[in-house]
C-alpha positions as CSV (number, residue, x, y, z in Angstrom):
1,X,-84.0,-7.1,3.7
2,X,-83.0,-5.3,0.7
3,X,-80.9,-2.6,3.7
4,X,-78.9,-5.5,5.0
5,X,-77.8,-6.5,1.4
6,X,-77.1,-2.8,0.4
7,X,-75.1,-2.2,3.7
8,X,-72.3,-5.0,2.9
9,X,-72.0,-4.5,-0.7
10,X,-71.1,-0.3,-0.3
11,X,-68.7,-1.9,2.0
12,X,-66.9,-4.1,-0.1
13,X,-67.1,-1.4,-3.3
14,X,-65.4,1.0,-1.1
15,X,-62.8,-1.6,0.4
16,X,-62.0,-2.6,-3.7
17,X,-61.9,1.5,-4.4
18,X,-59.4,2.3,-1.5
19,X,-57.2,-0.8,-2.2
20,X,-57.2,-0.3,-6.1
21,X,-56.3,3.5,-5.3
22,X,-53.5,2.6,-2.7
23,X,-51.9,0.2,-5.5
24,X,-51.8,2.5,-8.3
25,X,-48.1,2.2,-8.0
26,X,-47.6,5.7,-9.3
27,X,-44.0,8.1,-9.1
28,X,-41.5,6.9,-6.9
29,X,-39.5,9.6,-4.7
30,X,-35.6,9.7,-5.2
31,X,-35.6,9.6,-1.8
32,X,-36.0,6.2,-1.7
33,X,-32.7,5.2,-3.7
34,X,-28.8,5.6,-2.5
35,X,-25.9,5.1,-4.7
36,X,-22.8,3.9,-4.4
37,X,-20.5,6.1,-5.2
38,X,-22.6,8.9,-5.0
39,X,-21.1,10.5,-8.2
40,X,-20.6,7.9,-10.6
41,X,-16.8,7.1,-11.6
42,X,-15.0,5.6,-14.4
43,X,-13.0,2.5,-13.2
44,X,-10.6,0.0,-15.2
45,X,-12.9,1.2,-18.2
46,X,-16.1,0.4,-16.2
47,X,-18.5,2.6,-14.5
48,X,-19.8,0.3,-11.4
49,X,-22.7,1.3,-9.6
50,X,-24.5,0.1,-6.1
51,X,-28.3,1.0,-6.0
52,X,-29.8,0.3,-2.9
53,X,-33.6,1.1,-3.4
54,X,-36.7,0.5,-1.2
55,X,-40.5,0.0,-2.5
56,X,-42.8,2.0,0.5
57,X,-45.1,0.5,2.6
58,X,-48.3,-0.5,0.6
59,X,-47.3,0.3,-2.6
60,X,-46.3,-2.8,-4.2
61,X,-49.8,-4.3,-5.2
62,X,-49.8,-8.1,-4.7
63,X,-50.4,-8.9,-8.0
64,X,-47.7,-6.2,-9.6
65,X,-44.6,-7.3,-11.5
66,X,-41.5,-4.8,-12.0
67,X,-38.4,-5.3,-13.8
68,X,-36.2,-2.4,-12.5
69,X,-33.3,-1.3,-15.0
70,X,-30.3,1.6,-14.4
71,X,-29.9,3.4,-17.2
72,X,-27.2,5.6,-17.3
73,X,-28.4,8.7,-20.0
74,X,-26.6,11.3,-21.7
75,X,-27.0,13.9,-24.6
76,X,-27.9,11.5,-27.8
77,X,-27.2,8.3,-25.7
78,X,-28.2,6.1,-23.3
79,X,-26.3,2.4,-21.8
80,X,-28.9,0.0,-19.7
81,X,-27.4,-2.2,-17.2
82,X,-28.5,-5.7,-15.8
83,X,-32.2,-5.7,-14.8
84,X,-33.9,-7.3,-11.8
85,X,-37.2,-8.0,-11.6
86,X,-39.8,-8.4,-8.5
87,X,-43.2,-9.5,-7.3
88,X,-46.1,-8.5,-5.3
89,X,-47.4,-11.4,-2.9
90,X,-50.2,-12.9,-5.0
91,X,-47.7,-13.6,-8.0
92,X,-46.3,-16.9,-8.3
93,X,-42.3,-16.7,-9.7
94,X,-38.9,-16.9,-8.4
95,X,-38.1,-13.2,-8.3
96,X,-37.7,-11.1,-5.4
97,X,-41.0,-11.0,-3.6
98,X,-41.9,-7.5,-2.5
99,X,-44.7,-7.3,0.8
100,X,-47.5,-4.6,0.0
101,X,-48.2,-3.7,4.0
102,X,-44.0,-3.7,4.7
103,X,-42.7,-2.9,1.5
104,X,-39.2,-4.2,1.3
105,X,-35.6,-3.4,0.3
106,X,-33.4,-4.2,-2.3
107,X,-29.7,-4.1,-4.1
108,X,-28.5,-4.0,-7.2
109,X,-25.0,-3.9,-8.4
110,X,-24.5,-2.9,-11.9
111,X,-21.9,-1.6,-14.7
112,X,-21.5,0.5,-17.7
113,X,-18.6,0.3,-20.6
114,X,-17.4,3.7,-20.1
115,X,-17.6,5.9,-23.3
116,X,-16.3,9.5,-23.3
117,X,-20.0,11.0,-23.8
118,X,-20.6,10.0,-20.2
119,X,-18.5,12.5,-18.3
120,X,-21.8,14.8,-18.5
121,X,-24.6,11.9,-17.8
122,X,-27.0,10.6,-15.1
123,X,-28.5,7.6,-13.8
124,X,-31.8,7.2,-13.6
125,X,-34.0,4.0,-12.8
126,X,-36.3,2.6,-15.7
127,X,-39.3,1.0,-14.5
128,X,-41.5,-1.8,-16.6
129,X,-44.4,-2.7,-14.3
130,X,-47.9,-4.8,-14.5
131,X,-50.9,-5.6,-12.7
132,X,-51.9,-9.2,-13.8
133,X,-51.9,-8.5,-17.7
134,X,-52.4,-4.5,-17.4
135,X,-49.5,-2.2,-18.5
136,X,-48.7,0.5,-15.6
137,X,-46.4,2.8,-16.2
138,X,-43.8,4.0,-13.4
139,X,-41.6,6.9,-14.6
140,X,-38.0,7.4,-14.5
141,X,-36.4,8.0,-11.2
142,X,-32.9,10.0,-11.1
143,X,-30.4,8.6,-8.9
144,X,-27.2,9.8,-9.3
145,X,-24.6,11.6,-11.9
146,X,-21.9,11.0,-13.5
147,X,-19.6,10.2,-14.4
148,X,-16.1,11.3,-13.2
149,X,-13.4,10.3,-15.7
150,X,-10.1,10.9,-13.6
151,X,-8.9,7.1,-14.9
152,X,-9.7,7.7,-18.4
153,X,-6.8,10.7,-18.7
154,X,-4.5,7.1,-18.9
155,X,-5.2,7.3,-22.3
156,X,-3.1,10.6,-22.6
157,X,-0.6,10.2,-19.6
158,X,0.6,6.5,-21.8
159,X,2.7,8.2,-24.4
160,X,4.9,9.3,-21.8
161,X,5.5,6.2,-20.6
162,X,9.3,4.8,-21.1
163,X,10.0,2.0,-23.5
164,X,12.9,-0.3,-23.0
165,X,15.7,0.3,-25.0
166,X,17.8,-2.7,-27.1
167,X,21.0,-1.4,-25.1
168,X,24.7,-1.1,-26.8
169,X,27.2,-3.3,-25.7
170,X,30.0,-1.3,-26.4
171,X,32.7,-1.2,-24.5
172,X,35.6,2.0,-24.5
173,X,38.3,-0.3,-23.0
174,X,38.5,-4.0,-23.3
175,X,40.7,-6.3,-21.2
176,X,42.0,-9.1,-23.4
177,X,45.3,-11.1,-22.5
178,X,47.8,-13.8,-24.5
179,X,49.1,-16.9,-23.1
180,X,51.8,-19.5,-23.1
181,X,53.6,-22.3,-22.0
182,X,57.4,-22.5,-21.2
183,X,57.3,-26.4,-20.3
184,X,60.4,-28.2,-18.2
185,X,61.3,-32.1,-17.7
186,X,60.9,-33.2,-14.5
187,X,63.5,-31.8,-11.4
188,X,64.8,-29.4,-14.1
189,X,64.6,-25.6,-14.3
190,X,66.9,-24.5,-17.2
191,X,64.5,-23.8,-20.1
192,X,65.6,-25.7,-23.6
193,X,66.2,-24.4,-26.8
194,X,62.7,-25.4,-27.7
195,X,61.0,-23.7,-25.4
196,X,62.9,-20.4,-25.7
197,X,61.3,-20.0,-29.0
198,X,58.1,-20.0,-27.5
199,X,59.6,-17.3,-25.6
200,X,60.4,-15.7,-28.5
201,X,56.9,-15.9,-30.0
202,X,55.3,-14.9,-27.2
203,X,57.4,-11.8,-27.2
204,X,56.7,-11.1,-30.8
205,X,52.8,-10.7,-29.9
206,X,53.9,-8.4,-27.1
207,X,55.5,-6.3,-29.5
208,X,52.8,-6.5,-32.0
209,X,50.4,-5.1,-29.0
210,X,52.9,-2.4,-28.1
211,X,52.7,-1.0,-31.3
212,X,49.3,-0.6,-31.9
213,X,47.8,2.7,-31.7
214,X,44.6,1.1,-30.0
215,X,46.1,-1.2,-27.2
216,X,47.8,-0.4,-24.3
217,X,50.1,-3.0,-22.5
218,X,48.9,-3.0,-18.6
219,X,51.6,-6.0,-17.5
220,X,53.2,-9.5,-17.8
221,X,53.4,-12.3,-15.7
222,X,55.2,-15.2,-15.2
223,X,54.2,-17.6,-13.1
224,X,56.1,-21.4,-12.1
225,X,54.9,-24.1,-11.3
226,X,56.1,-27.5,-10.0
227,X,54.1,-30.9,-10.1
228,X,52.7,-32.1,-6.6
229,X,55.4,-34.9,-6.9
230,X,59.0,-34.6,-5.0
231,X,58.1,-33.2,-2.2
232,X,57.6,-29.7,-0.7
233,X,61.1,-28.5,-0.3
234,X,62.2,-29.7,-3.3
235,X,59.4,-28.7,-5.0
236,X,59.7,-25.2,-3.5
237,X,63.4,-24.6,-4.7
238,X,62.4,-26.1,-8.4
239,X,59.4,-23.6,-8.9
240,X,61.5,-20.7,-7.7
241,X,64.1,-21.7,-10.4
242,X,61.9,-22.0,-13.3
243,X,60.5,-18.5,-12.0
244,X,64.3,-16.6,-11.9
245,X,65.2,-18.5,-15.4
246,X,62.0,-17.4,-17.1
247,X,61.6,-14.0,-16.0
248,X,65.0,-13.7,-16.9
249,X,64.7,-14.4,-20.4
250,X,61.5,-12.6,-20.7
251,X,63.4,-9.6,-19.5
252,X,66.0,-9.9,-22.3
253,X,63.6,-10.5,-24.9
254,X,61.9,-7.2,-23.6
255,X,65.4,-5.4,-23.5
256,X,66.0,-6.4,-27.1
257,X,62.6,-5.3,-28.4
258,X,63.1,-1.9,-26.4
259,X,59.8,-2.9,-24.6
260,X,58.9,-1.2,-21.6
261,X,56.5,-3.2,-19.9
262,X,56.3,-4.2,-15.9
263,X,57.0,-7.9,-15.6
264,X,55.1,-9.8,-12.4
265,X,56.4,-13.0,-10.8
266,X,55.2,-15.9,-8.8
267,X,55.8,-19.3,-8.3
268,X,53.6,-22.4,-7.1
269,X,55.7,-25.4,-5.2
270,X,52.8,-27.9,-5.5
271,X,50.4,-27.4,-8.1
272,X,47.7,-29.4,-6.9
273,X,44.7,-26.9,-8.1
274,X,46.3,-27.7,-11.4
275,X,46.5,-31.4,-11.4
276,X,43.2,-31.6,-10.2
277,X,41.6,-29.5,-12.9
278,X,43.8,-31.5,-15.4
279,X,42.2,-34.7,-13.9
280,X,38.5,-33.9,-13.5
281,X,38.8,-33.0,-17.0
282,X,40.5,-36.5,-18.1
283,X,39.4,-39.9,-18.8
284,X,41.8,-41.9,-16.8
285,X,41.2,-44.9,-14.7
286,X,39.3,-44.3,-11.2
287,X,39.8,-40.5,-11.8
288,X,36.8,-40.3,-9.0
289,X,39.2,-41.9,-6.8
290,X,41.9,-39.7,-7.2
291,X,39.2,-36.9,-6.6
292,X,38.0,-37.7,-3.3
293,X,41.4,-38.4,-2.1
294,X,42.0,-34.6,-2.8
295,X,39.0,-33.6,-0.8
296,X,39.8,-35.6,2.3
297,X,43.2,-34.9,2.5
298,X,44.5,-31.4,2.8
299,X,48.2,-32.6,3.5
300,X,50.5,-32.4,0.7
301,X,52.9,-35.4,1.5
302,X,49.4,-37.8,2.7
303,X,47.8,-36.5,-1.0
304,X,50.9,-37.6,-2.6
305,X,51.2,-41.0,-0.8
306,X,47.7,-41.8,-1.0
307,X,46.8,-41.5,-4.5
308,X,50.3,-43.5,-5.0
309,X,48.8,-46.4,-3.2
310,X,46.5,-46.4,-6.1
311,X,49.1,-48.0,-8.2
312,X,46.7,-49.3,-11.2
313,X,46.8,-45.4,-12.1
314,X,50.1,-43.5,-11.1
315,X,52.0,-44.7,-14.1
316,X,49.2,-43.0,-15.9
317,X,49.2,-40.0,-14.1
318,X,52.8,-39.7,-14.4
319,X,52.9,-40.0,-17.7
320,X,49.7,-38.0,-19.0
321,X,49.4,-35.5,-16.1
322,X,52.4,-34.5,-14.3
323,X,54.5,-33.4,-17.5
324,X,51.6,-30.8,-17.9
325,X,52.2,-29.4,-14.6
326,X,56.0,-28.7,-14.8
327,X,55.8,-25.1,-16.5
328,X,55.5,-21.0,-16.4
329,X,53.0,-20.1,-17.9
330,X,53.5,-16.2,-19.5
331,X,50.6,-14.3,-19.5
332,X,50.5,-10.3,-21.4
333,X,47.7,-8.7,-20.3
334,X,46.6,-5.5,-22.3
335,X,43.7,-3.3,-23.1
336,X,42.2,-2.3,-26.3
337,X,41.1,1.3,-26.4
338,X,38.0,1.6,-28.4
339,X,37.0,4.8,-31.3
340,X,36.5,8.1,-29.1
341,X,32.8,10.0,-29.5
342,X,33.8,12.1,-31.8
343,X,34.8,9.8,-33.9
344,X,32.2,7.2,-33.5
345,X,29.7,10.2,-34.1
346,X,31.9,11.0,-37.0
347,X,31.4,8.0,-38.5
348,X,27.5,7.3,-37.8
349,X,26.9,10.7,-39.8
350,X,29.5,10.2,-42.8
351,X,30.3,6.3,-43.1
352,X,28.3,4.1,-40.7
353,X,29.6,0.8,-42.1
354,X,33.1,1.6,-41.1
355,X,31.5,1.1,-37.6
356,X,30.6,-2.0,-35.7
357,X,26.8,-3.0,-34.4
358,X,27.7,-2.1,-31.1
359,X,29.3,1.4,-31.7
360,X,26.5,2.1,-34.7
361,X,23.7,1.5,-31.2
362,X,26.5,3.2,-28.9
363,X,26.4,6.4,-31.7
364,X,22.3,7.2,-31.4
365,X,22.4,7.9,-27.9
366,X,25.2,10.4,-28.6
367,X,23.0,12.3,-31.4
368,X,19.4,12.2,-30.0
369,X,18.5,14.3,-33.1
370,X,19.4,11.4,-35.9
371,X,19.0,8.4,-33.3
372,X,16.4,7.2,-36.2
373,X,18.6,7.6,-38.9
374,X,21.3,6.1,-37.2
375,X,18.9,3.0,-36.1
376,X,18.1,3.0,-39.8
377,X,21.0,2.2,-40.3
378,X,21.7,-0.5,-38.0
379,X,18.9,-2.2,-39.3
380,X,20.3,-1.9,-42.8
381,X,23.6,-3.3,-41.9
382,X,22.6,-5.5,-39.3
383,X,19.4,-7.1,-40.2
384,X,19.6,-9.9,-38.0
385,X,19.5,-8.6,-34.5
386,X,17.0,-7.1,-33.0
387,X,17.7,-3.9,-31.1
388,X,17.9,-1.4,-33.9
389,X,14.1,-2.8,-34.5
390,X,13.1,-2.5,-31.4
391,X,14.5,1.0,-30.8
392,X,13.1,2.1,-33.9
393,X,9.3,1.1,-32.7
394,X,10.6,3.0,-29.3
395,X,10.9,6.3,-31.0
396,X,7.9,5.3,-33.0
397,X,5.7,4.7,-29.5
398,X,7.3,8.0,-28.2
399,X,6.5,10.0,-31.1
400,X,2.9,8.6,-31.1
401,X,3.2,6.7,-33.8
402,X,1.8,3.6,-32.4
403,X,0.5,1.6,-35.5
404,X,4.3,2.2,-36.7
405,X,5.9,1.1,-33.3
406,X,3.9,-2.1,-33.4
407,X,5.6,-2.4,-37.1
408,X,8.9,-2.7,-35.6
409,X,8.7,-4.0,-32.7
410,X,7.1,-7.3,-34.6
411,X,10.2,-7.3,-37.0
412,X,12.0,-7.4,-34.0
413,X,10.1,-10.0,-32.6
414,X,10.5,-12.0,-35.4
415,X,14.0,-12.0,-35.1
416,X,14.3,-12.4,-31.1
417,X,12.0,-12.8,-28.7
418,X,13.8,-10.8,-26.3
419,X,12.1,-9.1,-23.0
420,X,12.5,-5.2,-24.1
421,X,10.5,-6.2,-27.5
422,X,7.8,-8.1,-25.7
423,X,7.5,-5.0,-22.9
424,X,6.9,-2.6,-25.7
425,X,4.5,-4.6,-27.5
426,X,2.9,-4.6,-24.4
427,X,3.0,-0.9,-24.2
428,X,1.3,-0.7,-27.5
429,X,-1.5,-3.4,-26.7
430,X,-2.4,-1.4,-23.6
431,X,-2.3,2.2,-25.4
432,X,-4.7,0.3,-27.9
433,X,-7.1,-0.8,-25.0
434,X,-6.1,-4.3,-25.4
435,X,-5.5,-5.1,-21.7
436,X,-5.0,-8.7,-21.4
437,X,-2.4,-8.6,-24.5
438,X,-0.5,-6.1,-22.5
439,X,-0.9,-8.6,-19.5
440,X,0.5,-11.3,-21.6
441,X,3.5,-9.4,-23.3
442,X,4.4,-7.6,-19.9
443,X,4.7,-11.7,-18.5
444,X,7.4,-12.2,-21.3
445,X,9.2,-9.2,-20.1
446,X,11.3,-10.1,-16.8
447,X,14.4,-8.1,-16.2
448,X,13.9,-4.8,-18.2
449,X,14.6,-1.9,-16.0
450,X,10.9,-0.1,-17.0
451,X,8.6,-3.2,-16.3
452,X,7.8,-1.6,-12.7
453,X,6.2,1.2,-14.6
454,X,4.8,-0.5,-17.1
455,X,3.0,-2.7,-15.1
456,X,1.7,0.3,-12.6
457,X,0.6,1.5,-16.1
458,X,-1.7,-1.7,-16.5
459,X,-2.7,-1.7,-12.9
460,X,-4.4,2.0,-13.5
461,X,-6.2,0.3,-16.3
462,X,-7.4,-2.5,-14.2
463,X,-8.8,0.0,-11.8
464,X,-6.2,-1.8,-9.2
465,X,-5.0,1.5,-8.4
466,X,-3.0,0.8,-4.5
467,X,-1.0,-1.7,-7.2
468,X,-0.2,0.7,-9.4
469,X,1.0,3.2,-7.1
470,X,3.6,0.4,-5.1
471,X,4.1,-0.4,-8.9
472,X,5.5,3.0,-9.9
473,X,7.6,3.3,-6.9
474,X,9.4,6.7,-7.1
475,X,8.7,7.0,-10.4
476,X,7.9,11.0,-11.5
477,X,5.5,10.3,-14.0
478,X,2.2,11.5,-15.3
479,X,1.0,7.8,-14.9
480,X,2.4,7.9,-11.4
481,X,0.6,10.8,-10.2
482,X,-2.7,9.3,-11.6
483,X,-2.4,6.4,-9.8
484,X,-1.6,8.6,-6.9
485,X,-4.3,10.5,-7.5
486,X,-6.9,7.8,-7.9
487,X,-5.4,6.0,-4.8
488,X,-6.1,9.5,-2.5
489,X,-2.5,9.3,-1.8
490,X,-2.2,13.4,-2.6
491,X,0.6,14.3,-1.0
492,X,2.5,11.8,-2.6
493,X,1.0,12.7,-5.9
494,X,1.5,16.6,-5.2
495,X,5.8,15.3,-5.0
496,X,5.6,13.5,-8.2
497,X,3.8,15.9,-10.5
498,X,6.6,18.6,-9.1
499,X,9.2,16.1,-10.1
500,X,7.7,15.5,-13.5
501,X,10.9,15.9,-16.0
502,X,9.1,16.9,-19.0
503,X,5.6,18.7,-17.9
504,X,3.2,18.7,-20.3
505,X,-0.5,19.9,-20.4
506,X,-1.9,17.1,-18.8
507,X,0.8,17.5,-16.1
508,X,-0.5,20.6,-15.5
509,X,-4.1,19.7,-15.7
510,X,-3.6,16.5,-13.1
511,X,-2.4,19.1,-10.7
512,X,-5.7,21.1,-11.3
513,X,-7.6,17.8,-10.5
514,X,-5.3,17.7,-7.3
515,X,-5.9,20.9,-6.4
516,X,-10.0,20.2,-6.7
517,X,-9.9,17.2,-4.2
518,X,-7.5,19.2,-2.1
519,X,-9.4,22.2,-2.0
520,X,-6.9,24.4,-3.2
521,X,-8.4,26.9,-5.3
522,X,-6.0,28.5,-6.6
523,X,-3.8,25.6,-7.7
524,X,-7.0,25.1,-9.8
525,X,-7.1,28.0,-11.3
526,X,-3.2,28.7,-12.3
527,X,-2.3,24.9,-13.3
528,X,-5.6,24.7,-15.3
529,X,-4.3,28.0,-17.0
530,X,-1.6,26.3,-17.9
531,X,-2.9,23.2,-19.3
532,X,-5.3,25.0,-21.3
533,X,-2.2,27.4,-22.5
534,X,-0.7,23.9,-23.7
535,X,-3.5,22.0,-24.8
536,X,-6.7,24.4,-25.8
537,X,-8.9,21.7,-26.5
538,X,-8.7,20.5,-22.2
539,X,-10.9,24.0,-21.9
540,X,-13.8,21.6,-23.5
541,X,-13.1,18.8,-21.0
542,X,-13.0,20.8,-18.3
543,X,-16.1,22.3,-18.8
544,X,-18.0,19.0,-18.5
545,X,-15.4,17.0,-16.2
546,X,-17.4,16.4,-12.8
547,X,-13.7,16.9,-10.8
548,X,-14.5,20.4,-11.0
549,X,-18.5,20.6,-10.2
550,X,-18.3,22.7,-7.3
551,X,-16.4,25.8,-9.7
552,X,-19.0,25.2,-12.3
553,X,-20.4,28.7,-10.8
554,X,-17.3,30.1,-9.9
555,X,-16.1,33.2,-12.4
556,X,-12.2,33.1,-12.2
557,X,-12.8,29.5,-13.1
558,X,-15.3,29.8,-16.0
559,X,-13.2,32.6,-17.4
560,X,-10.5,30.1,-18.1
561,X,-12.6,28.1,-20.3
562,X,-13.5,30.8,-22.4
């Protein structure tokens, strides 16, 4: 008796002692976690992560609970990311249920707000586990490092980026012409005493034009006209007339004034473009009438007879339009020659309010050394436009004075919001971090010529790099070889940094990153030389920066750093 009972219970002790041993739930192998990317990367400010993971086969006690967290570690820091939490068979919740015989598989998709201390960090998994109320403890599993911090150099490639300028409107020559009107009665061409002293006046501005020192005569012309009533031959022989009688006494006035000045003639038998215009403009009775008879008929003699059929009007027309129509109109046409450079840089230095607003803008991008001064002083004298404000926070944001550009460009706001103040402020926002104020000040921007880059600038800090690179275009730009760069377009990005107008260290050290992911040594070597040359404190960030892992070991490259 007391051997059958003794049998069965060493049975079940020893059934309990191997399945409480199996389910201690103890260290888990990093062999049985992946991660996606497998170096950990710095993207639109974020550091994303995929962790695929696996619990072995009859690990997971059926009455265990686990809340799985990534923690991403560095020296004097850690950042946790979004748990997820599972459960052995025997436990009743809504989690992920995890089978102890099969083990099972799992997911998790998490991010980190990247801070610079994580360019030398790792990820590890956290592990808080329990066996109905009892504590166990799981330790730490390394999955991955990190973090590479390519999109972060942004942040230093930005201050070259190109603000829009509040452009000049000046203009070295300007066309301007005079007019006026040597009118005739009707079938008459010989020009009345009246009308020769409009001839005279008109002369007198010629000669007032001819004598200035800044305006330069480039012709006259005379052009006749007849009214679209009469006929075409008729018509024909009248304008001609009042063309040879005009020109001729323009000529003499010209002769007595000892006015060189080429004179050009024409004449028009049947002003019709006239009398329309002169009747679209008018309030006379059925004026639409007479308008759609001129479209339908293209015939001069059916136009004529068909808007006489409208008899309630002609009288009208004849007396308030035709008269108008019966005329040469004179027309001097001359330019006026603006200041020269030298003197409108003269000026800028010595007496700026002798100039105007448009030659005071026109002056700071002849002296790039004073263009502040200068814009100072457009502000001064011209408080209520814009562009000298805007300008002003331009040089601010390319001097790196971005608290000051921000100054400026919201003066200029205030005065106009105009799409070159709202681009920059945009430029500042993102410099700043602000992303979705750059997003919103770059959609106020249409039509400046540097929006393209701007918003490839944005699209790098988005992490929306094939974007930023269509965005960019051609552009040779620091920002444009990032996003070249981060894109894996590298042949595209080796053109750009070449074409880079003004290299600076971190022109020099982008081509070192290039010349990591390319496997080219020695461009590694020579451009990070230069950038450190430039830029000592980039030795530092090399030294951790995970672009250049595999010449942690390598001498030529840790000489450099020293």
């Amino acid at each position: 008796m007391t051997k059958k009972l003794y049998l069965p219970l060493l049975m079940a002790m020893f059934v309990a002692l191997v399945t409480s041993c199996s389910s201690k739930m103890g260290e888990l192998s990093s062999d049985y976690f992946t991660v996606t990317p497998q170096v950990l990367e710095a993207v639109g400010g974020k550091v994303p992560a995929t962790i695929n993971g696996k619990f072995p086969e009859k690990y997971f006690n059926k009455k265990a609970v686990v809340e799985v967290t990534p923690v991403l570690k560095w020296n004097g820091g850690e950042a946790k990311g979004q748990p997820a939490t599972f459960q052995g068979e025997k436990v009743e919740g809504n989690d992920q249920t995890i089978s102890y015989k099969m083990g099972g598989s799992y997911t998790m998709r998490t991010s980190f707000d990247y801070v610079p201390a994580m360019a030398k960090s790792e990820l590890y998994l956290r592990f808080k586990a329990s066996i109905g109320n009892k504590a166990v403890t799981i330790p730490d599993v390394k999955v991955a490092d990190g973090v590479i911090s390519t999109s972060e150099l942004l942040g230093n490639t930005l201050g070259n980026a190109n603000p829009a300028l509040g452009e000049d409107a000046f203009q070295r020559i300007i066309k301007d012409k005079q007019d006026a009107n040597i009118m005739f009665l009707i079938q008459q061409a010989n020009i009345r005493n009246s009308e020769l002293q409009k001839a005279k006046d008109f002369n007198k501005g010629v000669a007032d034009v001819n004598s200035a020192e800044n305006k330069k005569i480039s012709n006259i012309e005379v052009s006749a006209y007849a009214s679209p009533d009469g006929g075409v031959d008729l018509n024909s022989t009248l304008a001609q007339n009042r063309e040879s009688n005009t020109k001729k006494v323009v000529a003499q006035n010209l002769k007595k004034s000892k006015i060189d000045a080429p004179v050009d003639t024409k004449y028009t038998a049947q002003d019709w473009e006239g009398f329309q215009e002169l009747v679209s403009k008018s309030n006379i009775q059925d004026k639409e009438l007479i308008l759609r008879v001129l479209s339908m008929y293209k015939d001069p003699a059916q136009r004529e007879q068909e808007i006489k059929n409208i008899s309630s009007v002609y009288k009208t027309l004849a007396d308030e339009i035709l008269p108008q129509l019966r005329r040469s109109r004179l027309t001097l046409n001359y330019e006026i020659i603006g200041k020269s450079d030298e003197e409108i840089a003269q000026l800028a230095a010595s007496n700026p309010a002798q100039l105007t607003l448009e030659e005071l803008l026109y002056a700071a991008t002849l002296d790039g050394a004073n263009q502040e001064a200068i814009y100072t002083q457009a502000a001064k004298l011209f408080p209520n436009d814009y562009r000298a404000y805007n300008n002003l926070g331009k040089l601010a944001y390319q001097a790196g004075s971005y608290d000051k550009a921000e100054s400026y460009l919201k003066r200029a706001k205030s005065i106009k919001d105009a799409p070159e103040v709202n681009m920059n402020l945009g430029l500042v926002s993102l410099v700043k971090g602000d992303k979705d104020a750059a997003a919103a000040e770059f959609g106020k921007a249409a039509g400046t010529k540097e929006l393209n880059e701007s918003m490839g600038n944005l699209y790098v800090a988005q992490g929306q790099y094939e974007r930023a690179v269509n965005s960019f275009g051609d552009a040779k730009t620091n920002s444009a070889a990032l996003a070249q760069i981060l894109a894996k377009d590298y042949s595209k990005a080796k053109n750009t940094l070449a074409g880079v107008t003004k290299k600076d260290a971190y022109t020099d050290y982008l081509t070192a990153v290039l010349g990591a992911r390319t496997n080219n040594s020695s461009m590694v070597t020579s451009s990070l030389k230069n950038a450190i040359a430039k830029d000592p404190a980039l030795a530092k960030k090399a030294a951790t920066d995970l672009e250049f892992s595999k010449y942690f070991t390598n001498a030529d490259f840790m000489s450099i750093l020293k």
